[in-house]
Structures are given as structure tokens and as C-alpha cells.
N, C-alpha and C positions, 0 to 999 in steps of 0.2 A: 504494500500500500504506500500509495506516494504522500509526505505528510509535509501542508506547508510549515514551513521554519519560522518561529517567533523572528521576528528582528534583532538583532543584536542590540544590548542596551548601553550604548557609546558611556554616560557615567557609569558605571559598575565598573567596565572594559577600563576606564582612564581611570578612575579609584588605584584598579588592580595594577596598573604602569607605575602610575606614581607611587606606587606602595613600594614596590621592590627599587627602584631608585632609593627613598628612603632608607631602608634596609640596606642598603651596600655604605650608601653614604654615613649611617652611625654605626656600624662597623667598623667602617676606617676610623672612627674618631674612635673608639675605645680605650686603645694606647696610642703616646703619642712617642712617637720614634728621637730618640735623642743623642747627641755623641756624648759622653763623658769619659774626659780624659782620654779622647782621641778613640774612644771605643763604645758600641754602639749599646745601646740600653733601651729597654721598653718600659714606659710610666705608666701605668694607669690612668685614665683618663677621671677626676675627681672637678667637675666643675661647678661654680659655684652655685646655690640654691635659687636663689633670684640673677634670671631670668628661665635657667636652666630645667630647674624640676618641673613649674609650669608646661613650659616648651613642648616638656616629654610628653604631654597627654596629648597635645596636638600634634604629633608627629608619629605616635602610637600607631600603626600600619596593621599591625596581625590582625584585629579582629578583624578588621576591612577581608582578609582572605575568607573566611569563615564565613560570614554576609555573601561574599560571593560564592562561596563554594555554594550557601543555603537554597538560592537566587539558580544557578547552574543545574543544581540538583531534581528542585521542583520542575524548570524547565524537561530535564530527562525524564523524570516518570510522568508526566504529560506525554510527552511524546512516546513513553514504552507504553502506553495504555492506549494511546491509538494506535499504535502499531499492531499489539497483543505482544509485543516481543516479551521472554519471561525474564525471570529472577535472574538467573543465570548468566541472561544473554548482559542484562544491566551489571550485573559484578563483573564479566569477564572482561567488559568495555573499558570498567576504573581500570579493574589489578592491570590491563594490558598497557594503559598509556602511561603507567608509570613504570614499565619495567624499565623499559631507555634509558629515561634519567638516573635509574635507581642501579640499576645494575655495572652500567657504565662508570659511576662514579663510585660504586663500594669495592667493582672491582680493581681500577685503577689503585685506590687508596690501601686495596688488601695486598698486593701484591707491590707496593714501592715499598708497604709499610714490614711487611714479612720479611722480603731481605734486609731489609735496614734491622728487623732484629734476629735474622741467624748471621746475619755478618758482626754481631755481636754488642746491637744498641738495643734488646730488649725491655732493659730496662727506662729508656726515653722514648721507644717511640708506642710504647702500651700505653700508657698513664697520657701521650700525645697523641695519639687517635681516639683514645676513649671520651678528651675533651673534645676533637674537633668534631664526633661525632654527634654530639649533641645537635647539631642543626637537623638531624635527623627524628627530633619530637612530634615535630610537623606534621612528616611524612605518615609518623605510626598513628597519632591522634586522627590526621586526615582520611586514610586508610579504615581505621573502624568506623570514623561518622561516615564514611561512603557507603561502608557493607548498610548499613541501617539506614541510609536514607529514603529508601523508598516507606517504610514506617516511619519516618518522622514524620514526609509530607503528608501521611495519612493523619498522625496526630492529629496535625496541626486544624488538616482539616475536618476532623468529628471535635476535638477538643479547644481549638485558637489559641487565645493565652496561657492557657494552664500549664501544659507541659515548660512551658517557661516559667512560669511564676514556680513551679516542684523545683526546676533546677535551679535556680537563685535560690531559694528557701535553705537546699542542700547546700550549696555553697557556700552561703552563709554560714552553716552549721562544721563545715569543714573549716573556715577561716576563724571559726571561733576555740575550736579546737586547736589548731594551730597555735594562735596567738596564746590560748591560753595553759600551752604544755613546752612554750618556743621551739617548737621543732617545726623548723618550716617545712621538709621535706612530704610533712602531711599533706600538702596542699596540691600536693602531686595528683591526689583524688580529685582535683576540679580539674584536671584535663580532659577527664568525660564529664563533666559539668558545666564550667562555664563556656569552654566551646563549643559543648552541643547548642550550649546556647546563642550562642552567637549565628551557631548557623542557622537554629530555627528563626531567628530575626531575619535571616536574610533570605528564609521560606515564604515568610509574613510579606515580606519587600517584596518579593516576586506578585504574590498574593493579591498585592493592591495596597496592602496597609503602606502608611506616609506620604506615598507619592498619589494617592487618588484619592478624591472624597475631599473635604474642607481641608485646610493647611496648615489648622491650628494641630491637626494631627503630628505633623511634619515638627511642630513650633515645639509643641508638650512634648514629643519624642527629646530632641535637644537638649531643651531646657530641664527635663527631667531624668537625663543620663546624665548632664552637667552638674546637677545641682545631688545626686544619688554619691558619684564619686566626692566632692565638697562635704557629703556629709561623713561617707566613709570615712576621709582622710585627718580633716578638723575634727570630727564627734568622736570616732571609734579607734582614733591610732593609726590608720592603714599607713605606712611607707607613703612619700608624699611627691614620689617619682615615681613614674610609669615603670620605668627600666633601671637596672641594677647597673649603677656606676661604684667607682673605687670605693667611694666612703657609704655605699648603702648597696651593700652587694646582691642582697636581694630583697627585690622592691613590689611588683607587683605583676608582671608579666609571667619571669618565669621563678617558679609555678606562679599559675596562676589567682590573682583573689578575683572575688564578686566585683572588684572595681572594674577589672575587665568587660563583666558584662553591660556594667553601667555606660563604659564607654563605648561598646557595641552598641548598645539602644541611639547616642547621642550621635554615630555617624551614621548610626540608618537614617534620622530625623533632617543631620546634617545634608549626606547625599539624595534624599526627597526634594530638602527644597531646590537646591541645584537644578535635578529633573525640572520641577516643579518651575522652574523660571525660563527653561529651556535651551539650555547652555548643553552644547554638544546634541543639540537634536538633530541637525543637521551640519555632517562634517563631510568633508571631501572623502572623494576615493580614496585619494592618498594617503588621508589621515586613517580612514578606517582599516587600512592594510596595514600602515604601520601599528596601531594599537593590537589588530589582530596576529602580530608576530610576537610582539613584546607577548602578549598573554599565554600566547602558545611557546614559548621560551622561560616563562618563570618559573617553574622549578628547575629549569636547566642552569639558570640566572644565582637560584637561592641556592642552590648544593654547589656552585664554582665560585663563588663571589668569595670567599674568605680568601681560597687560591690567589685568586687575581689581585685580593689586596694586598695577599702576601709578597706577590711579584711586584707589585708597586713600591709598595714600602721597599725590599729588598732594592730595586733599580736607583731610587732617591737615596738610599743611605749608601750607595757606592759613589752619585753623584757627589755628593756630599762631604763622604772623603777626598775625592780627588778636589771638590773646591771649599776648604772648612768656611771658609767665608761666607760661602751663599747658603750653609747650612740652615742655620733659621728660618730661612725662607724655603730652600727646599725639602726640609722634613716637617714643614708644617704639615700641622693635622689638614689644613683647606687642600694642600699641594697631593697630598697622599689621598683623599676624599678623589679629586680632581681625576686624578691619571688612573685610579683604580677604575673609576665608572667606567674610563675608557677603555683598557682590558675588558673589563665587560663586555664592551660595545662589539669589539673586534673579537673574543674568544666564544663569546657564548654561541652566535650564530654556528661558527663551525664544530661545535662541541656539540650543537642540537643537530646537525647533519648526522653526526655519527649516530647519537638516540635514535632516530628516525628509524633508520636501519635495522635499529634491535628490536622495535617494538613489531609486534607478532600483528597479523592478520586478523581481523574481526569476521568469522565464517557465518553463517545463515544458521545455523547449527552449534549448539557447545553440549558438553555433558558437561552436565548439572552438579553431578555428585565431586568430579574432578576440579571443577570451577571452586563450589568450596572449599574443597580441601586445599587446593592450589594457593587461594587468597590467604586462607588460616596461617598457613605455611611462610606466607609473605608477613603477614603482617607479625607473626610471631620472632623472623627472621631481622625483619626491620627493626622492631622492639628491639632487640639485643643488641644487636649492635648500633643501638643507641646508647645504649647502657654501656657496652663494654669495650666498644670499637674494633678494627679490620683488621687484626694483628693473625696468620696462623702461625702459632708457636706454643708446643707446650707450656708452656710460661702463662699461655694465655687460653684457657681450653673455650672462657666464655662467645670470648669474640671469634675465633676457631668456627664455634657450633653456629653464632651468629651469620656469617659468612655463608658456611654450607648451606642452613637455611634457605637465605635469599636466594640463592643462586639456584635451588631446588624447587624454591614455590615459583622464580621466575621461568623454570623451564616444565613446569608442570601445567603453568599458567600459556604458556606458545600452545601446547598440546590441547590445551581445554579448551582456547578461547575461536577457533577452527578445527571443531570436531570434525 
């Protein structure tokens, strides 16, 4: 059955561009690259409260993916319900377009990172992948709200607010726990909480809520995700930064608290009125191809982008030696911010070439029973090596089994998803 295509919604699409620009550019600002004493050093990036902690909420990017994902999601099961396509055919769709990115880049990283420790650096480069592996939360969180989203858009639609008023309620109950045992690690449990919220927000968005009906909708969304985090943070304590810098390492992103959600509610409202006044309703071909690359490039974007700033930094602090003079200027955080986008610009494109290539065929046909097990597989694999990172080395049995995983639900998933 032929099914027409909703229109693409040019805000959500430029939200999702400008998010990951963000994302690279406070990156590079985390440390700031320094010579002392003729030798190179990494500081912590610790800036000062005013103007800085403010700043961070408006520049706060992640939930914006999760809104999108929500917005994306609803659109697919629309379209798998006219189609009739099943369960199945909807999972093999996700796990399949994330193998590319995912594969390519765990396998690149497990194999520089294995010989670097049987040639005898296990001990730095375990404890060093297991960190860099963390940008890999996303992935796994993203992964599970996929398997379930065609039950969320159901929720949403027999229940509307509920399901979201349960998961704030819960979160709350998690942050209070938290706060009130100091172990923030607890708060790991609102990763299926406050994001699933966020993405039901961005079910609601697709749905109509914000962007249609009176405006004051759009207005109370804002003003009352604005005014939600204000109370959290002045009333209750929360950490008074979005994001974990030097002197507050961890603030409110990752893990997550309920401010999160608060701030998801205030840029659904925020990106309504936007729609809502008509900005980007009509944009050029040109523009609409390029937003449609960026978007189709972002997790190729968000899994290389540490890379790339690593190469920057690295390039500038050689410049740097060779001219100490102009060092100030070029290991500034702005300089390093600057060149790194750029890497972006020029690496990502030919890094999504290669993804392209690995991701598997979508057939007319999948087995069912394989599809889940394939995704389980994935996402349990993903899991880990978030946790433990790329390392294979006895040394390291966790990230070992992590590795195998992925690399097994990814080729379990080529098999399922063209039966």
C-alpha cells in the first residue's frame, strides 16, 4: 500500500541540527588545553556561576532528542498501522539503522583499544574506554524507549497526561531518595523515567498538543517548565547547572533529575511557538537537504565528535609549541570549539559513507522471534559497554563480553531484519 508521507516538520529537523552543534561545541569547552612549563596540561573547565549556570539550561540540547525521537516515533506507528506492517517489521527498522553507526564505531575503538592493551597499556586504556564510553547512555536508553514505543503512542492515546504525570511523580521519588541517602548514582533509575518522558512530550507535540488549539497552551507549557525547574532548584536544592562542570560534577543531566523533565515540557512550549509564528514553514530546497543530512548524520556526529575534538585540541597544542606566543590564542577554549566543528564538518560525512554500507536491508518479511532476540542482544550489548568499554583482554572480561554482544545482536539483526 502506497502511504502518503506526513511532511517533514522543518522546526523539530533544525531543533535536532542545532542540538548536536551544541553538543560538540560544550565539549570542546570542558577542558581547556594549557602549556605549563613548556608542557601540555588539561584544566577542567570551572566557570563562573553568573552568567554560566543560567546559560546551561538554555543551551541544554538532550531532551530536544527525546521530543524528537517522541514526534518521529508517533509518526512511524501511524504509518505501521496503515500499512499493517507488524511489531517486528517496526523493531527490525530501529535495531537496523543503528547498526552502522554503532558497530563501526565500537568496532574501530575495540580493536585500537585491545592492542594498545596487549602491547602492554592495559592498565590506561580500560579505565580510558570505559570513560569514553559513556556517550554511549544514549544509545542504550534510546534503544529501549524504541522497543516500546509503539505502547507509548498507545498510552498516550487511551490515557494523554497520565502516563507522564506517573513518570514525574516517580522521578521525583527517585531524586528524593537520592538527595536524601547522597548517592547520586541512584538517579540512574530516571533514565527510564525522565526520558521516557520527554519522549512522551514529544508524542503529545506530534499529537497536536502546543502547536495547535489556542497559544496560551504553547505560553503555560514554557512558563511552567521555567518556573517547575526555579522551583526545583531555589525550593528543593537541585544543583543549579544543567551540566556537570569542574566545581559541580554532577548536576542535573547526567543522571538525570525531574529538572530534566521540567525543561523538556518548557522547549516543547518553547518550539510551538516558533511553529506557531511560522519560522521555517517555508524553507528552500537547499535548506531542506541540508537539515535532512545533518539529521541523518547525528548519531554518526554524536559517537565521533569527542574524536574530532581530540584531533583539534591535539593539532593546536602542536601549533602552539612550535609558536608559544600565539599560544593563548590558539589553545583557546573559542579556537578549539572552532576547528573541532570543522573536523566534524569534513569527517562525519565520510564516516556516514562507511555506516551506510553496514546497515542491513529492510526485506518485506522478518522473523519475529529472531528480530527480538537480535535487538535484546543489542541492547544488552550496548548496555555494557557503556558500563565497561571496548577493551578485549583478560584484564577486562566485562567489556570482552560487551563487544561480543554487539557485534552478535548486530549480525543477528542483518539476518532478521530480510528474512
Amino acid at each position: 500500500m502506497d502511504v502518503v508521507r506526513e511532511p517533514r516538520n522543518h522546526v523539530i529537523d533544525a531543533a535536532r541540527a542545532a542540538s548536536i552543534v551544541v553538543v560538540v561545541v560544550f565539549h570542546a569547552l570542558l577542558y581547556e588545553v594549557r602549556l605549563v612549563d613548556g608542557r601540555p596540561a588539561l584544566v577542567p573547565w570551572a566557570p563562573p556561576h553568573v552568567p554560566w549556570w543560567p546559560l546551561s539550561w538554555l543551551f541544554m540540547v538532550i531532551p530536544i532528542f527525546f521530543i524528537a525521537g517522541g514526534y518521529a516515533h508517533a509518526l512511524l506507528v501511524d504509518r505501521m498501522r496503515l500499512q499493517g506492517t507488524s511489531y517486528a517489521h517496526f523493531l527490525a527498522n530501529r535495531g537496523r539503522r543503528l547498526i552502522g553507526p554503532l558497530i563501526l564505531f565500537v568496532t574501530v575503538l575495540a580493536l585500537a583499544s585491545t592492542v594498545a592493551a596487549w602491547l602492554g597499556y592495559a592498565d590506561v586504556v580500560i579505565p580510558g574506554t570505559r570513560q569514553l564510553m559513556q556517550l554511549l547512555w544514549f544509545i542504550s536508553v534510546y534503544l529501549v524507549i524504541a522497543a516500546v514505543a509503539p505502547w507509548a503512542v498507545a498510552a498516550h492515546e487511551r490515557w494523554g497526561w497520565r502516563p507522564m504525570l506517573v513518570a514525574a511523580v516517580a522521578a521525583a521519588g527517585v531524586d528524593t531518595w537520592s538527595f536524601a541517602t547522597d548517592e547520586f548514582w541512584l538517579r540512574n533509575l530516571n533514565m527510564l523515567l525522565v526520558w521516557p518522558l520527554a519522549h512522551q512530550l514529544g508524542i503529545a507535540y506530534h499529537r497536536g498538543w502546543f502547536r495547535t488549539g489556542h497559544a496560551l497552551g504553547a505560553v503555560l507549557a514554557l512558563a511552567g517548565g521555567v518556573s517547575g525547574i526555579a522551583v526545583l532548584v531555589f525550593g528543593f536544592g537541585y544543583p543549579g547547572s544543567a551540566v556537570g562542570l569542574a566545581d559541580i560534577p554532577i548536576a542535573n543531566v547526567q543522571p538525570p533529575t525531574l529538572a530534566m523533565g521540567f525543561l523538556a515540557l518548557a522547549q516543547c512550549g518553547a518550539l510551538a511557538l516558533v511553529e506557531r509564528a511560522g519560522w521555517l514553514r517555508d524553507v528552500s530546497g537547499r535548506v531542506q537537504r541540508a537539515l535532512a543530512l545533518v539529521n541523518a548524520l547525528m548519531m554518526t556526529a554524536y559517537l565521533w565528535h569527542i574524536g574530532c575534538i581530540a584531533l583539534a585540541a591535539g593539532a593546536l597544542l602542536a601549533l602552539s609549541i612550535a609558536a608559544p606566543a600565539a599560544s593563548g590564542i590558539v589553545l583557546s577554549q573559542a579556537s578549539v570549539a572552532v576547528l573541532s566543528l570543522a573536523i566534524v564538518v569534513a569527517v562525519v560525512p565520510l564516516l556516514g559513507r562507511i555506516e551506510y554500507r553496514l546497515i542491513p536491508p529492510l526485506g518485506e518479511h522478518q522473523d519475529g522471534r529472531i528480530v527480538v532476540v537480535a535487538y535484546a542482544i543489542l541492547v544488552l550489548g550496548t548496555g555494557i559497554v557503556w558500563q565497561t568499554g571496548t577493551v578485549l583482554h583478560p584484564a577486562s572480561p566485562g567489556s570482552t563480553a560487551g563487544v561480543g554482544l554487539v557485534w552478535l545482536g548486530s549480525w543477528l539483526m542483518r539476518r532478521a531484519a530480510n528474512a
